[in-house]
N, C-alpha and C positions, 0 to 999 in steps of 0.2 A: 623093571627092576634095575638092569645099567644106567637107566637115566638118575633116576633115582641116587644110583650110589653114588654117580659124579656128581650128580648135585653138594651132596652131604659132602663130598671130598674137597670139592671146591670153596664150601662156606667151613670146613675145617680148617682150610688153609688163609684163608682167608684173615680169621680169629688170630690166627699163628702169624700171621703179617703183622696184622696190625698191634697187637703186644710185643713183639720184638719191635719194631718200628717205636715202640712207646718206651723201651725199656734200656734200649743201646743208647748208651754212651757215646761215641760216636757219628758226629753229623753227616757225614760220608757215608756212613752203613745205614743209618737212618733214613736218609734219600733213597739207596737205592733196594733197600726196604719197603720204602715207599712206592716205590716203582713198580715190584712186583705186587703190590696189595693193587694197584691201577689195573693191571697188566691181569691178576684173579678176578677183578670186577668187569673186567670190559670181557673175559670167557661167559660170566654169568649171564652178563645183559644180550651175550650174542644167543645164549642158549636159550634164553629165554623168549627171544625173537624179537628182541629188539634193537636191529644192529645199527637204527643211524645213533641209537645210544652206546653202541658200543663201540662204534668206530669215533664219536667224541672222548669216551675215555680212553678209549687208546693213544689217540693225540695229543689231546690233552692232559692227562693224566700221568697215564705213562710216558710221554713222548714232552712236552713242552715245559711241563712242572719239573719233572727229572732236572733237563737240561741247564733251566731257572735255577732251580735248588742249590746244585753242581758247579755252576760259575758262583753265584753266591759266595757257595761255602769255598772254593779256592781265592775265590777277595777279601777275604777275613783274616784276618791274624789269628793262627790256631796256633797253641801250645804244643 
């Protein structure tokens, strides 16, 4: 039954990422929007037992795309 619920909790949030991530305005909240939808998936794949997949999204995901993103969007002319 707790598996379970974490499960549900984690792809609720998950949902909740990824439409705020789609819906902000904002490319800086958007990244790091982004960041935690990475950071929900690499929980899921860990629990699911698959951790050299989860230790890729971790890194990569959350960890190297963030960073990418972030330098990015500070060498940009924003309004």
């Amino acid at each position: 039954m707790g598996l379970a619920l974490f499960n549900t909790f984690i792809l609720l949030l998950l949902v909740v990422a990824a439409l705020l991530a789609l819906r902000v305005k904002d490319l800086l909240t958007a990244s790091v929007v982004f960041a935690v939808y990475s950071f929900l998936m690499c929980l899921l794949w860990a629990e699911m037992g698959a951790v050299d997949v989860a230790f890729t999204e971790a890194t990569v995901g959350a960890g190297i795309s963030t960073v990418v993103l972030i330098a990015t969007i500070f060498n940009l002319k924003r309004k």
